[in-house]
PLY file of the C-alpha trace (Angstrom):
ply
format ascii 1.0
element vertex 253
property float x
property float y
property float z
element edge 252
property int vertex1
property int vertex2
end_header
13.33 -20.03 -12.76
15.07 -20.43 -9.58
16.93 -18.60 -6.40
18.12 -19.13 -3.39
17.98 -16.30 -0.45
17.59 -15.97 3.71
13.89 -14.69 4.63
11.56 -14.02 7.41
8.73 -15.56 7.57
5.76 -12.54 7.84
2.59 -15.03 7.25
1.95 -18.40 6.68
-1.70 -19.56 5.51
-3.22 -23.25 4.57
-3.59 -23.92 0.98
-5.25 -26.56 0.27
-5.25 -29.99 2.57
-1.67 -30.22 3.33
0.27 -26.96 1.74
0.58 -23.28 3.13
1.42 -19.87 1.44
4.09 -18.53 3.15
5.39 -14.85 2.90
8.96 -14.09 3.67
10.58 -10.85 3.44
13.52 -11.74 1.93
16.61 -9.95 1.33
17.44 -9.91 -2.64
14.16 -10.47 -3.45
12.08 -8.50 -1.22
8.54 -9.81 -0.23
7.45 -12.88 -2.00
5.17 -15.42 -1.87
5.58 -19.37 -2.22
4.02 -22.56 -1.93
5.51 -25.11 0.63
4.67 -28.53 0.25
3.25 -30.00 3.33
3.67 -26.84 4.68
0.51 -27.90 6.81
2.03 -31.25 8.79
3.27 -30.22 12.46
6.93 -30.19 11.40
6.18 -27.09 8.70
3.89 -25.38 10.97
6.70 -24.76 14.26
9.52 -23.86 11.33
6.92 -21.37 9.38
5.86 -19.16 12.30
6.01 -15.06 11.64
9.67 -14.00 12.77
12.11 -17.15 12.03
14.51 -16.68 9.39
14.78 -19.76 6.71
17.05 -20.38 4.10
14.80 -20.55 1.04
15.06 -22.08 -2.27
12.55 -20.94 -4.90
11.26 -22.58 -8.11
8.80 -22.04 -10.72
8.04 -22.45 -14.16
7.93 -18.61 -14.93
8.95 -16.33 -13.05
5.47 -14.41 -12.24
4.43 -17.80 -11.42
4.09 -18.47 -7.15
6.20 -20.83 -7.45
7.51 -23.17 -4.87
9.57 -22.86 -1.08
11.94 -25.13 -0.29
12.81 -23.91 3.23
15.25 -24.70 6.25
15.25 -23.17 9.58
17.86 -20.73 9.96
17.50 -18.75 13.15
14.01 -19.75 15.15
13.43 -16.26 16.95
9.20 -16.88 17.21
9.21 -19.52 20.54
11.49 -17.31 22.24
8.59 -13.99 21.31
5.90 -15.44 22.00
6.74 -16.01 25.22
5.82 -12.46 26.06
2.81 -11.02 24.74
3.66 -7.38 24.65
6.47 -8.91 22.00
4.32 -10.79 20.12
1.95 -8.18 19.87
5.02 -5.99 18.08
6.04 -8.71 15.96
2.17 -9.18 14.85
2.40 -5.86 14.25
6.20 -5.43 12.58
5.18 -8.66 10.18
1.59 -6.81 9.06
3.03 -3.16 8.57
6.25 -4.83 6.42
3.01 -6.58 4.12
2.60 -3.22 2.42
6.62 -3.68 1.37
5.98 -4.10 -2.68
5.78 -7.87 -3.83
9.26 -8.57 -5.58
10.76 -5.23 -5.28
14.18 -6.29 -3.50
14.77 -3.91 -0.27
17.79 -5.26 1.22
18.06 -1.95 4.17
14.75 -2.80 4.76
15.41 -6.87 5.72
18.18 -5.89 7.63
16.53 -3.46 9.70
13.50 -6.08 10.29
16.30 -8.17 11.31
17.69 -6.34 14.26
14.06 -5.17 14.99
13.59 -8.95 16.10
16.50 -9.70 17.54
15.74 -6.61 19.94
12.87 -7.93 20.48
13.58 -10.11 23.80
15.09 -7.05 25.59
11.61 -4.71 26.50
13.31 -1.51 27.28
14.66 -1.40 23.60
12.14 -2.81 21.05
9.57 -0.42 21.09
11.98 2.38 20.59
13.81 0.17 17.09
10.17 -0.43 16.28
9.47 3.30 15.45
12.66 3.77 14.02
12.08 0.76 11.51
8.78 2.46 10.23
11.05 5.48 9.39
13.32 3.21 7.96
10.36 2.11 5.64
8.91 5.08 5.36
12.48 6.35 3.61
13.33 3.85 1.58
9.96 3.62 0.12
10.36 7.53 -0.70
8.29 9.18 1.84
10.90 9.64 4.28
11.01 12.58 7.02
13.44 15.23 7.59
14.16 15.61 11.14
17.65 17.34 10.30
16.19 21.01 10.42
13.41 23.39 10.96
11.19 23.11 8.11
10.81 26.78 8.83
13.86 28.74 9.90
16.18 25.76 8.91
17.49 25.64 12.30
19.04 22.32 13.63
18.68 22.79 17.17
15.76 23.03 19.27
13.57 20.33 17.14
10.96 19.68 19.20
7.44 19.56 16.96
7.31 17.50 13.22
4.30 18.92 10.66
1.80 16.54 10.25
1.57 18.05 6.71
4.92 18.04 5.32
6.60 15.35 7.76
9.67 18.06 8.63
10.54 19.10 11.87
9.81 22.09 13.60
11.84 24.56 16.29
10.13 25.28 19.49
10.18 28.82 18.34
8.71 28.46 15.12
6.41 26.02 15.79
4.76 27.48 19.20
1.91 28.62 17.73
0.23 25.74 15.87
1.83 23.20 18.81
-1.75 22.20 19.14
-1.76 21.51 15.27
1.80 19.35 15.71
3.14 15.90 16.53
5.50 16.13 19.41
9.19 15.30 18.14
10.63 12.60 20.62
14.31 12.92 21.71
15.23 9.51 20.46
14.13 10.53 17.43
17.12 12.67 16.90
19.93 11.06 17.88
19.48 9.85 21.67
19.72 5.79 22.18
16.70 3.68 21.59
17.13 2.29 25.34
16.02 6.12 26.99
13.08 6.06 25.29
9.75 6.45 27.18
6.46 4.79 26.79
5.26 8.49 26.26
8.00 8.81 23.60
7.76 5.30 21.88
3.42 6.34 21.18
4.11 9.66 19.67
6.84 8.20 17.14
4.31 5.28 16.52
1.36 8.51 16.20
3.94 9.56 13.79
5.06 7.15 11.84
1.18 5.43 11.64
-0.24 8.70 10.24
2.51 9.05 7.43
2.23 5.25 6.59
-1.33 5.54 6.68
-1.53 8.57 4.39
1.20 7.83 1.93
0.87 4.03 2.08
-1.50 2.09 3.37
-4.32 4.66 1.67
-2.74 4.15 -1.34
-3.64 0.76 -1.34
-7.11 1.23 -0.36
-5.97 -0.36 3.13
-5.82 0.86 6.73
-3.30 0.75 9.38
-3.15 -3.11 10.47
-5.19 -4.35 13.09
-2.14 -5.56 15.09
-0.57 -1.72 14.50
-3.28 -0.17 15.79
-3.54 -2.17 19.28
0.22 -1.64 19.59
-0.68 1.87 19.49
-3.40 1.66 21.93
-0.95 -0.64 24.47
1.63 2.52 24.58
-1.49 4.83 24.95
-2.46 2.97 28.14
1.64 2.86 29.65
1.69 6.30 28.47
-1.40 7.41 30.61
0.08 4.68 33.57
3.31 7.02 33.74
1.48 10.45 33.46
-0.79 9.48 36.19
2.92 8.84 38.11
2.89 4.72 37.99
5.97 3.14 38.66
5.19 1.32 34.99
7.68 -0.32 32.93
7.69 -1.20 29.20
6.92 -4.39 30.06
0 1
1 2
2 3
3 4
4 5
5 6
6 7
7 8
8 9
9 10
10 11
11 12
12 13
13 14
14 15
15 16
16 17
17 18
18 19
19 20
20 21
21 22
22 23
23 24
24 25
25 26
26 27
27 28
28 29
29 30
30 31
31 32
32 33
33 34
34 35
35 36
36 37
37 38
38 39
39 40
40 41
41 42
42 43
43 44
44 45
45 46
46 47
47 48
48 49
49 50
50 51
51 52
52 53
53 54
54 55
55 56
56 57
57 58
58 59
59 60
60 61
61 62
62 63
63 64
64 65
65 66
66 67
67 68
68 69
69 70
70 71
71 72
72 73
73 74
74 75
75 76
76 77
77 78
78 79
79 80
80 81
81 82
82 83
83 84
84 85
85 86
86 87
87 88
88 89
89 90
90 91
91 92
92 93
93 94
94 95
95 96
96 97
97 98
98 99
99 100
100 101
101 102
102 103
103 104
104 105
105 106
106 107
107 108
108 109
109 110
110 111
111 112
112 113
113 114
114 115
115 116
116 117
117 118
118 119
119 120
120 121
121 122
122 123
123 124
124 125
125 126
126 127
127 128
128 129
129 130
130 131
131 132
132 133
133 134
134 135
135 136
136 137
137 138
138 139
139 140
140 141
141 142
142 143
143 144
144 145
145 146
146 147
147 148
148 149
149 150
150 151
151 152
152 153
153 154
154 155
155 156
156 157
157 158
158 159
159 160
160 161
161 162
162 163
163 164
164 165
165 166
166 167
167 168
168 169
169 170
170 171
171 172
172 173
173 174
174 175
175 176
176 177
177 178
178 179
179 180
180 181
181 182
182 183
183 184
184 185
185 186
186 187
187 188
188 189
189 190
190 191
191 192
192 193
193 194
194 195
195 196
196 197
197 198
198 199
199 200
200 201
201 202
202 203
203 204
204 205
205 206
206 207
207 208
208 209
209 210
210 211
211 212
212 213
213 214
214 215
215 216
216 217
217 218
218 219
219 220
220 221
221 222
222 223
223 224
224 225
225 226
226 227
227 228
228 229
229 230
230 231
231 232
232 233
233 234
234 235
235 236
236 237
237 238
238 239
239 240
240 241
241 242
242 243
243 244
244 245
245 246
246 247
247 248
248 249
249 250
250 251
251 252
């Protein structure tokens, strides 16, 4: 058994003295595990950081073996993130959500939308707002997707300003008024306004969003929480959000 695709490397652990598991997300053959020989020595380890894309050759002796990686570097994004920590933080957190992906189930929207996700990732004042809209991306083609076309009550498409916590719809300002407390807050970039205008305010209540729907339909399912790294991405916009409502001149960055 044998194939040959582009991935992104997610993980990369030691196995054994001089191998690693690596995880890519790959795009005809989803996320899947290999062994790389000497995946360990200081020429693996730069190549094999989360976020570079590799060309990767895969062999085993059965296919639900773990076969081995042979891998080449195809685009080395990960120097260039972790140059900034707010970045790295979001690609720590982008590389643990996309482990709940199903091993081996191919998801080729998904890779590409990781894809752009990092090659936002350099530009601050766009990221954070592709980051939320790559969870919905997941969160749709895994078949929990939300419908922020029309009031889940009235079936209105204007006014969309609230999104049920229960049934992951949106809801008009009118119909939705009085349970607001009981609703997320529908950002504007959300539906249909560019990434770049999104606000720090904005960018946390699509992550409050999208967290409690992968958390509740996908993470739980697994017997797993939200990811560490998800959850202090969270907190990080909760602080800029509280920097701008207190009237800080406070940037994304």
């Amino acid at each position: 058994m044998e194939w040959r695709d582009e991935g992104i490397v997610l993980s990369a652990r030691p196995y054994g003295e001089t191998g690693a598991i690596v995880e890519l997300l790959t795009r005809a053959h989803g996320r899947h595990l290999g062994l790389v020989r000497g995946g360990a020595a200081r020429r693996h380890k730069s190549m094999l950081q989360p976020g570079n894309s590799l060309a990767a050759h895969w062999r085993a002796r059965l296919a639900e073996h773990l076969g081995t990686y042979t891998v080449e570097t195809q685009k080395p994004r990960a120097g260039l993130i972790m140059e900034n920590g707010f970045s790295l933080l979001g690609l720590s957190a982008a590389c643990a959500v996309a482990g709940v992906i199903p091993e081996r189930e191919a998801h080729p929207a998904l890779y590409e939308g990781f894809e752009l996700l990092l090659d936002t990732m350099e530009d601050a004042d766009i990221w954070p707002a592709v980051y939320v809209r790559w969870e919905l991306g997941l969160l749709q083609e895994l078949g929990f997707g939300l419908d922020l076309g029309q009031c889940a009550a009235t079936g209105a498409r204007e006014d969309l300003v609230y999104v049920s916590p229960r049934s992951g719809a949106a809801v008009s300002r009118a119909a939705g008024e009085p349970w607001r407390d009981r609703l997320f807050r529908l950002p504007p970039f959300l539906v249909g306004s560019q990434a770049g205008e999104a606000t720090a305010e904005d960018v946390l209540e699509g992550l409050r969003i999208t967290g409690h729907f992968l958390d509740r339909h996908l993470f739980s399912a697994q017997q797993r929480h939200l990811p560490d790294a998800r959850i202090r991405l969270q907190e990080r916009f909760a602080a800029r959000s509280r920097g701008q409502t207190a009237g800080r001149d406070e940037s994304l960055i």
